[in-house]
C-alpha positions in Angstrom: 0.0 0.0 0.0 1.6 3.3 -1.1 0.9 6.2 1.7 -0.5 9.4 0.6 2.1 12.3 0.7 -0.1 15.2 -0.2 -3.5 16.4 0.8 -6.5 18.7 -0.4 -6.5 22.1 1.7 -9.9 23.7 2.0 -10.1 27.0 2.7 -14.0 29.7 2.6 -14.7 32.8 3.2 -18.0 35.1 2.6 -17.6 38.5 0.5 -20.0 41.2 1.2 -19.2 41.9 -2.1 -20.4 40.8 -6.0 -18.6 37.5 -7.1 -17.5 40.0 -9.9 -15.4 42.2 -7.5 -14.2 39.0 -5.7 -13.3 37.3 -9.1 -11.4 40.4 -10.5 -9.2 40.6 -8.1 -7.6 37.7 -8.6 -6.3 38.6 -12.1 -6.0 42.6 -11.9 -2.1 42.9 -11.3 -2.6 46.1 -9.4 -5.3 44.5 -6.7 -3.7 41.4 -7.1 -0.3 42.4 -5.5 -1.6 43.6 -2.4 -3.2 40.5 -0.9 -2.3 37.6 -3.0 1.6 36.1 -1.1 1.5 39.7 0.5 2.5 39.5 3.4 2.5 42.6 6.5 6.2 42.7 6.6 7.2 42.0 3.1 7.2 44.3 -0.5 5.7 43.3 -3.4 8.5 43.4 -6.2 7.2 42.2 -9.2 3.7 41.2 -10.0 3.0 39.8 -13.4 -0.1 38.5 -14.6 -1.5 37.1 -18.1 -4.8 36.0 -17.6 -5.4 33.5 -20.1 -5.2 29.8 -19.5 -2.1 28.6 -20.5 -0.8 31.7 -19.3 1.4 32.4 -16.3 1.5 34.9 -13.2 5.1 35.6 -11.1 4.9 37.3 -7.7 8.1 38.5 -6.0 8.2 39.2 -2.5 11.4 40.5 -0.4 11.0 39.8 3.1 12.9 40.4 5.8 13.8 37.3 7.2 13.3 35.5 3.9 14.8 37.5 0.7 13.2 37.2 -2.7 10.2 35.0 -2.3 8.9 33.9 -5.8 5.3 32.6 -6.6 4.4 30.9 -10.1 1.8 29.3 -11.8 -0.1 29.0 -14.8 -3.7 29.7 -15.5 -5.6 26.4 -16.5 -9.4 27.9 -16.2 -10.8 31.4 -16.5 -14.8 31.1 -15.8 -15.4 34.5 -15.0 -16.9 35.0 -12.3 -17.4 31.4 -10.9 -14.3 29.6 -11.3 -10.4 29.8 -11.5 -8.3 27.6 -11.7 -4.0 28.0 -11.4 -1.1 25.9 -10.9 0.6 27.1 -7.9 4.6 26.7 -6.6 7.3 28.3 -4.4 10.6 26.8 -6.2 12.9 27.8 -3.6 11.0 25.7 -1.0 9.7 22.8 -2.8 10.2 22.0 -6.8 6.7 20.6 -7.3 3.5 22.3 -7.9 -0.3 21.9 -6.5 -3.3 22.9 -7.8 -5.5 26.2 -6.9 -9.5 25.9 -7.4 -11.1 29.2 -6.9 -15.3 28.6 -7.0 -17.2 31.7 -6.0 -21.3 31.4 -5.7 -23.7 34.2 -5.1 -24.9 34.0 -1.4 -27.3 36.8 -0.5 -25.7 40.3 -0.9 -22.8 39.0 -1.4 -20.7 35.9 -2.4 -19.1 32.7 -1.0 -15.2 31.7 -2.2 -14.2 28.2 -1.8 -10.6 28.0 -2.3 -9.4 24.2 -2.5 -5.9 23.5 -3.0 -4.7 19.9 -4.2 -1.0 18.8 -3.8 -0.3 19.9 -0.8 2.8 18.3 1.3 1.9 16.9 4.6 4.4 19.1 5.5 2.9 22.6 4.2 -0.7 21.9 5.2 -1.2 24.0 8.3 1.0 26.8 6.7 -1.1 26.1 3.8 -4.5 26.7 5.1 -3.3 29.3 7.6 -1.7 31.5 4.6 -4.8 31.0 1.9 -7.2 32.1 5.2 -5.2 35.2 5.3 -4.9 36.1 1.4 -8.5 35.7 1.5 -9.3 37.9 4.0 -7.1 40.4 2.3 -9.0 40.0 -1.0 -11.6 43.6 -0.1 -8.8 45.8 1.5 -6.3 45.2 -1.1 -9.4 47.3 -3.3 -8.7 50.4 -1.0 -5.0 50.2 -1.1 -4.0 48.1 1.9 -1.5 45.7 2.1 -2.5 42.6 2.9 -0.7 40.1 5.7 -0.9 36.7 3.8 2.0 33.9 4.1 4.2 33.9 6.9 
């Protein structure tokens, strides 16, 4: 029996805000580079983004205990606004990348995210889940400018 080394990391969060808004952010560079692998300590880089599947995004972070953190990924779905879908890897930390699922459903006013990602180290889980849970909740400030406190 070969063990499992990777796991599915789940991760919700309610917008008082049109799945629209929520959506866009996640592929307008200039939103985009506040909360997503922003951290409170860090500054953003570089921030490149192609939205089109097939199509990749780079984030650069320097942070201070870190250096040059570096995000990648390509875009494998674009469903505007109700799914997205990106592969997702830190090279300097581990070579191999997981899988991001973004599905966003109108819920009153407003909208619920479920962010799922697969391929995730045993390892990296709780890091995982505790960095997406931050990005997420700096998905609405990063409209008004603010920096958001993602990864660790």
């Amino acid at each position: 029996m070969t063990e499992t080394t990777t796991q599915s990391v789940v991760v919700t969060h309610r917008y008082a805000a049109s799945p629209e808004r929520v959506f866009d952010a996640f592929l307008d560079v200039n939103i985009a580079r506040r909360f997503l692998f922003a951290t409170a300590t860090g500054e953003m880089i570089a921030a490149e983004i192609d939205p089109r599947i097939g199509r990749r995004y780079v984030f650069i972070e320097r942070r201070p205990d870190m250096g040059e953190v570096r995000h990648v990924g390509e875009y494998l779905e674009i469903d505007r606004p109700r799914r997205l879908v990106f592969s997702f890897g830190v090279p300097q930390f581990d070579p191999g990348m997981t899988t991001v699922t973004i599905d966003i459903v109108p819920d009153g006013d407003g909208c619920r995210l479920t962010l799922t990602n697969d391929g995730v180290p045993k390892d990296y889980v709780d890091g995982n889940r505790e960095g997406w849970t931050r990005i997420l909740d700096g998905l609405l400030p990063a409209y008004d400018g603010v920096h958001g406190a993602g990864w660790l």
